[in-house]
N, CA, C and O atoms as CSV, one atom per row, in Angstrom:
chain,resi,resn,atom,element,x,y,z
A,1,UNK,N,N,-14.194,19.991,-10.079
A,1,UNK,CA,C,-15.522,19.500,-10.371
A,1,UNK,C,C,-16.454,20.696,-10.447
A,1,UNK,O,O,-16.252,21.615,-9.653
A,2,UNK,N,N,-17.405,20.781,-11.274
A,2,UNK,CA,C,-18.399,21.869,-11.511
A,2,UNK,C,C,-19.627,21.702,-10.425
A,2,UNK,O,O,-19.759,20.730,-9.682
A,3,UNK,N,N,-20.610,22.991,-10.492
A,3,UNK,CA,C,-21.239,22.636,-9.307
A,3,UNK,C,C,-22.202,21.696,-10.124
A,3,UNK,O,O,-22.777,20.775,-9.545
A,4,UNK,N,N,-22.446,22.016,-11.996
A,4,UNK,CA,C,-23.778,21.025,-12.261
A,4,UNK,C,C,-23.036,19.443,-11.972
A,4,UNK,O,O,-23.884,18.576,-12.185
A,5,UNK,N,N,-21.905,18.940,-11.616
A,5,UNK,CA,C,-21.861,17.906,-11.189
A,5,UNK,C,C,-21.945,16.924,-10.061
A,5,UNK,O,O,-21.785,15.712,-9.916
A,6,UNK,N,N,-22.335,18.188,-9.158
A,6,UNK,CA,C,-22.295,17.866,-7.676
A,6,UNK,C,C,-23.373,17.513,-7.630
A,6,UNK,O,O,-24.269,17.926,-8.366
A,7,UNK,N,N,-23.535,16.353,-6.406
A,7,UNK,CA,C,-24.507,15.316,-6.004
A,7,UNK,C,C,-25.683,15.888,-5.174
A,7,UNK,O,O,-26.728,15.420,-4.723
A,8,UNK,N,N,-25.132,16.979,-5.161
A,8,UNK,CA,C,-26.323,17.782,-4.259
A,8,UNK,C,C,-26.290,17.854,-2.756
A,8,UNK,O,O,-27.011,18.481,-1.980
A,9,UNK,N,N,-25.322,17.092,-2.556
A,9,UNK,CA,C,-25.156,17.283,-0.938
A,9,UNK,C,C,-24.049,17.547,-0.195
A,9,UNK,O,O,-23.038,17.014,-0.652
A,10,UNK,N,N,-23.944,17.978,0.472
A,10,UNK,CA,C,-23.236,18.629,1.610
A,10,UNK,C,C,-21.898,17.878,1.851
A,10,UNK,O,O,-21.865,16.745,2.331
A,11,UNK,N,N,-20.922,18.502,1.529
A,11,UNK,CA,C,-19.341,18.323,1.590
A,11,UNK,C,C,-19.498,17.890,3.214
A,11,UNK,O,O,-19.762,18.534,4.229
A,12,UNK,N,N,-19.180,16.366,2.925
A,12,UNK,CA,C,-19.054,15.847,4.431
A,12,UNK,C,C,-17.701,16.817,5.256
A,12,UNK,O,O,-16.949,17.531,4.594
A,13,UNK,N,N,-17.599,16.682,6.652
A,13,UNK,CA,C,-16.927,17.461,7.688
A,13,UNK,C,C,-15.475,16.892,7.595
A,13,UNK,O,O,-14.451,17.559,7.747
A,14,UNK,N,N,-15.557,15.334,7.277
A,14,UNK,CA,C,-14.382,14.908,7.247
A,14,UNK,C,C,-14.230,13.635,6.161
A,14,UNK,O,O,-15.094,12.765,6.050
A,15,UNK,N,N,-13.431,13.659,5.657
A,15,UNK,CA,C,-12.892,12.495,4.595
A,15,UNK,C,C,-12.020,11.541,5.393
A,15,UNK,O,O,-11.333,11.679,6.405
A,16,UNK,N,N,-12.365,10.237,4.355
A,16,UNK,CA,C,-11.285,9.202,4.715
A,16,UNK,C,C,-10.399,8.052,3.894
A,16,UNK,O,O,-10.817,6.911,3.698
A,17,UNK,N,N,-9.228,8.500,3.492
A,17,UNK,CA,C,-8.708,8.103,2.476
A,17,UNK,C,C,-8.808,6.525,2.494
A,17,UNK,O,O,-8.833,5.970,3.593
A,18,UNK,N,N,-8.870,5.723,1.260
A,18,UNK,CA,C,-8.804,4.706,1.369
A,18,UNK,C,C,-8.009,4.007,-0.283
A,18,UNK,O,O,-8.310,4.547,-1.347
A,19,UNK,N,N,-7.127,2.926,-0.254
A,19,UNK,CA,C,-6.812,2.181,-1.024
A,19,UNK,C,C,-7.475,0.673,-1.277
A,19,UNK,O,O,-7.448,-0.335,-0.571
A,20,UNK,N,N,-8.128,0.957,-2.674
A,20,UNK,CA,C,-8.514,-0.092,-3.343
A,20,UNK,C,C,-8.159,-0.548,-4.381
A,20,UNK,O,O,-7.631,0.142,-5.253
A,21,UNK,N,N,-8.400,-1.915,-4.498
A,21,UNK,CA,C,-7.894,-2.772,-6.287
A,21,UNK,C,C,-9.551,-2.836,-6.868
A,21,UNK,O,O,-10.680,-2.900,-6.381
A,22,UNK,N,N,-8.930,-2.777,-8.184
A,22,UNK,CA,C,-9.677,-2.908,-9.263
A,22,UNK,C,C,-9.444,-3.725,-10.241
A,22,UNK,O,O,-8.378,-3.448,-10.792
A,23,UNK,N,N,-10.097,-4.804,-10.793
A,23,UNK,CA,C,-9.462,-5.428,-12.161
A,23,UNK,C,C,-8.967,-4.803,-13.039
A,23,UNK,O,O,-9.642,-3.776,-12.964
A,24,UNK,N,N,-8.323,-4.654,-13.784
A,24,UNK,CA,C,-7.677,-4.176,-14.597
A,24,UNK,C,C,-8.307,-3.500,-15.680
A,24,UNK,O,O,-8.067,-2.413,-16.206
A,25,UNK,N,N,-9.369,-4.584,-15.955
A,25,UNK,CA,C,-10.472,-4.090,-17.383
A,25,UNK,C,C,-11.570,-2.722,-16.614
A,25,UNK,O,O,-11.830,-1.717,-17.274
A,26,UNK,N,N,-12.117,-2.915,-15.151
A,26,UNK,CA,C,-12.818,-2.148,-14.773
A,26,UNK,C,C,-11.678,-0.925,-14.430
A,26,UNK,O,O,-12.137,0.158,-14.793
A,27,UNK,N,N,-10.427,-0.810,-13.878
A,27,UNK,CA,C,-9.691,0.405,-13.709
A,27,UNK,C,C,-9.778,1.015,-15.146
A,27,UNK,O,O,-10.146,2.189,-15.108
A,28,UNK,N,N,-9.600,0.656,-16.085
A,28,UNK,CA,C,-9.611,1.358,-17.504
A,28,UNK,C,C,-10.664,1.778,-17.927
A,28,UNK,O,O,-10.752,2.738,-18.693
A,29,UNK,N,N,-11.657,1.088,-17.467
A,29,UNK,CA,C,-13.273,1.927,-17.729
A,29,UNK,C,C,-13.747,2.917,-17.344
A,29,UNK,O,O,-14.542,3.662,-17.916
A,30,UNK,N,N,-13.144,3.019,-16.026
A,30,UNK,CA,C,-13.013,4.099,-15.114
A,30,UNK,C,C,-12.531,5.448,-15.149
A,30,UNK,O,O,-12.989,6.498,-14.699
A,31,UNK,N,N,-11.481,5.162,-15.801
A,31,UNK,CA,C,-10.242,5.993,-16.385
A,31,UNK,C,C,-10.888,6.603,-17.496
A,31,UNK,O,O,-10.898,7.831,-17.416
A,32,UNK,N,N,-11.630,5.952,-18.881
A,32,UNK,CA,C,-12.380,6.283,-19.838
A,32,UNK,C,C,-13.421,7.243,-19.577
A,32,UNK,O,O,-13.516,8.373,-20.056
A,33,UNK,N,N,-14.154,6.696,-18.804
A,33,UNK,CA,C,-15.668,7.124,-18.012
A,33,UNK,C,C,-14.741,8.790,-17.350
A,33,UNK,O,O,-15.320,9.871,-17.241
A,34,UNK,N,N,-13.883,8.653,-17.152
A,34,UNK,CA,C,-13.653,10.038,-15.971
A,34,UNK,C,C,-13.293,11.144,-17.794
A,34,UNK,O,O,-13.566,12.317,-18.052
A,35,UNK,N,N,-12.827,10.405,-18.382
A,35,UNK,CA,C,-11.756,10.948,-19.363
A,35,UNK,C,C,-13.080,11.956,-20.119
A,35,UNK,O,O,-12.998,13.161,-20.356
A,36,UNK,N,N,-14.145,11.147,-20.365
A,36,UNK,CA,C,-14.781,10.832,-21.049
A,36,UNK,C,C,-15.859,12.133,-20.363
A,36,UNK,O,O,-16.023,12.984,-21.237
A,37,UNK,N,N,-16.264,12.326,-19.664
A,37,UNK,CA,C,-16.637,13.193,-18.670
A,37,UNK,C,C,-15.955,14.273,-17.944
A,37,UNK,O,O,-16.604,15.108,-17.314
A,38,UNK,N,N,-14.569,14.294,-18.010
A,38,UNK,CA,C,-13.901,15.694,-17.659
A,38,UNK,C,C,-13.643,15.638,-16.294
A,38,UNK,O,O,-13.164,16.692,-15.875
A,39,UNK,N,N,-13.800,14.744,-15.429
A,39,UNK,CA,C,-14.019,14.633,-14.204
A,39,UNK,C,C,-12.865,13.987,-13.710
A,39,UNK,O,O,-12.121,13.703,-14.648
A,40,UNK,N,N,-12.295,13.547,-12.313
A,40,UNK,CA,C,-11.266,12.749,-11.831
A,40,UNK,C,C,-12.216,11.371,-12.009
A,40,UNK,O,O,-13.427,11.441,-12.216
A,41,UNK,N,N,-11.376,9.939,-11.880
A,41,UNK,CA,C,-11.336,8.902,-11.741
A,41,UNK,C,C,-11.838,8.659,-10.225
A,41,UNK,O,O,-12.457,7.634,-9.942
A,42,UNK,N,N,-11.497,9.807,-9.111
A,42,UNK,CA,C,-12.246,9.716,-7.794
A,42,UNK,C,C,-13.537,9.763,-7.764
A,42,UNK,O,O,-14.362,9.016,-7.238
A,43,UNK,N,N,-13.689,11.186,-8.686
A,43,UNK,CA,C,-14.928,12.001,-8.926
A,43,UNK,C,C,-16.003,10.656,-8.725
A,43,UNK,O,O,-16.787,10.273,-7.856
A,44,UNK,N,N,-15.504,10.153,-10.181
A,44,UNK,CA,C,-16.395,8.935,-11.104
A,44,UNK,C,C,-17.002,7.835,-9.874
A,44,UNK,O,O,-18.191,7.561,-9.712
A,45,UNK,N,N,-16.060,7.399,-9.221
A,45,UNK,CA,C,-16.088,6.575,-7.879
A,45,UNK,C,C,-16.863,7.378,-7.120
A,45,UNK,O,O,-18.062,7.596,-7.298
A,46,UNK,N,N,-16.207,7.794,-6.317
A,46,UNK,CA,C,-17.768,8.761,-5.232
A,46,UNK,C,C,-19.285,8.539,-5.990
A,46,UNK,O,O,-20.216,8.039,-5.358
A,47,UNK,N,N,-19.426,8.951,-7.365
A,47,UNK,CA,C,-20.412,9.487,-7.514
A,47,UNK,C,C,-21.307,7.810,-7.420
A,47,UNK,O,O,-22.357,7.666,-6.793
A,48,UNK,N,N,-20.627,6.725,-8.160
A,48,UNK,CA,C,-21.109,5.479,-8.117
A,48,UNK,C,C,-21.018,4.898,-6.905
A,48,UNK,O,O,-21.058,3.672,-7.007
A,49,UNK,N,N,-20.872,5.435,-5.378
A,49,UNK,CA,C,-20.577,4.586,-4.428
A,49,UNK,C,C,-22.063,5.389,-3.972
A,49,UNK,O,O,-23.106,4.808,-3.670
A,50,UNK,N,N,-21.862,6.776,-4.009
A,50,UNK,CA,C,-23.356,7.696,-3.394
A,50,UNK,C,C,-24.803,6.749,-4.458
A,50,UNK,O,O,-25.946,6.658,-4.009
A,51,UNK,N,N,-24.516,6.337,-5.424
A,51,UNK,CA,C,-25.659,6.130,-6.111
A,51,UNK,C,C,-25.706,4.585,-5.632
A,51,UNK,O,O,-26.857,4.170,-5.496
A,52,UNK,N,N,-24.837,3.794,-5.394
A,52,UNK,CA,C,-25.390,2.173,-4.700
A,52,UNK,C,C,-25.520,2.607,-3.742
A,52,UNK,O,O,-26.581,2.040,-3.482
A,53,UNK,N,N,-25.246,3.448,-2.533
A,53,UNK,CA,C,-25.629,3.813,-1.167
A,53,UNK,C,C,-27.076,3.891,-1.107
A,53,UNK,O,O,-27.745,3.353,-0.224
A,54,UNK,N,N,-27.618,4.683,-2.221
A,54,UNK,CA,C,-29.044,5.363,-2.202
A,54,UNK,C,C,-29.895,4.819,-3.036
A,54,UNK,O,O,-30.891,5.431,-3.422
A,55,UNK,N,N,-29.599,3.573,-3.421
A,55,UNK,CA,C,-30.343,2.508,-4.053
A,55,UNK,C,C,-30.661,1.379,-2.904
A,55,UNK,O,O,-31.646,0.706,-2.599
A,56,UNK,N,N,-29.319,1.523,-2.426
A,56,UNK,CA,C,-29.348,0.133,-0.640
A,56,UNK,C,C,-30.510,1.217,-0.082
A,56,UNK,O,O,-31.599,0.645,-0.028
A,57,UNK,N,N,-30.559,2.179,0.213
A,57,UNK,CA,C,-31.021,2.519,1.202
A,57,UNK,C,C,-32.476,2.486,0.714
A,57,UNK,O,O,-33.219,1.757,1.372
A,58,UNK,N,N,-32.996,3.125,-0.291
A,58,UNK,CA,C,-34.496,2.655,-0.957
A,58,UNK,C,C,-35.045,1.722,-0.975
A,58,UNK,O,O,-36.273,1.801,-0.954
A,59,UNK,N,N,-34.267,0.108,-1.031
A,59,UNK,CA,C,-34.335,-0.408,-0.754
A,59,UNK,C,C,-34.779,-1.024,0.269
A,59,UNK,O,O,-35.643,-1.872,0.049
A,60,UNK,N,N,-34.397,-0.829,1.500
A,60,UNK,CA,C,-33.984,-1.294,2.839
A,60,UNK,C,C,-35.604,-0.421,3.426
A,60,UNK,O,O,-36.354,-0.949,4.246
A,61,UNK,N,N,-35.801,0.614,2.953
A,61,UNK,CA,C,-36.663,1.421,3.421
A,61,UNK,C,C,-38.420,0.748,3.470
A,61,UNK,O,O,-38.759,0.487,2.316
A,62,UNK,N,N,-39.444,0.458,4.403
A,62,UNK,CA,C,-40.631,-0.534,4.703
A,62,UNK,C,C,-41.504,-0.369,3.730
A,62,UNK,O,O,-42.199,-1.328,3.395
A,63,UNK,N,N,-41.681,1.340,2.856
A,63,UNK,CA,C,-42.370,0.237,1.268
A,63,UNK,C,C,-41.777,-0.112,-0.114
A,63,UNK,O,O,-42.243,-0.262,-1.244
A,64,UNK,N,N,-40.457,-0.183,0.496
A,64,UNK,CA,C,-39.843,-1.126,-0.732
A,64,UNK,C,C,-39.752,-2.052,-0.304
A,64,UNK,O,O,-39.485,-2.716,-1.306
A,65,UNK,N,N,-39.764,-2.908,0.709
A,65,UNK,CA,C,-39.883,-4.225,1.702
A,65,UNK,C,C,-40.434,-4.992,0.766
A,65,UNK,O,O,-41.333,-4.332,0.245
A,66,UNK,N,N,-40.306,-6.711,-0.015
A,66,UNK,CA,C,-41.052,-7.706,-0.073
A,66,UNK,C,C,-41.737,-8.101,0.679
A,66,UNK,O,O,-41.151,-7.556,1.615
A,67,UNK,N,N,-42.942,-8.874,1.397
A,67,UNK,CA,C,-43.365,-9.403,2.080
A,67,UNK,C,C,-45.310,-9.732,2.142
A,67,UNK,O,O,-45.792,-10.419,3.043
């Protein structure tokens, strides 16, 4: 991975492998999207799990609050 692709933050201390399913149509998009970008199929994942993380969290945060 290049550094202009890095998320900007700090190589966590420790990783933790994990196995997941995917539909079939979204594993191939994935696969495209990485292909498509030069990147791993992990890469692609991380980068979309950091970007719903930091959308929840904007979210969640008291002036993005409804009320």
């Amino acid at each position: 991975m290049s550094a202009s692709r890095s998320s900007g933050r700090q190589p966590e201390a420790e990783t933790i492998r994990a196995s997941i399913s995917f539909p079939a149509g979204d594993y191939a998009e994935l696969e495209r999207l990485a292909a498509t970008m030069k990147v791993s199929l992990a890469w692609v994942v991380r980068r979309a799990i950091e970007e719903y993380l930091a959308k929840q969290q904007r979210r969640s945060t008291p002036d993005n609050r409804e009320g």
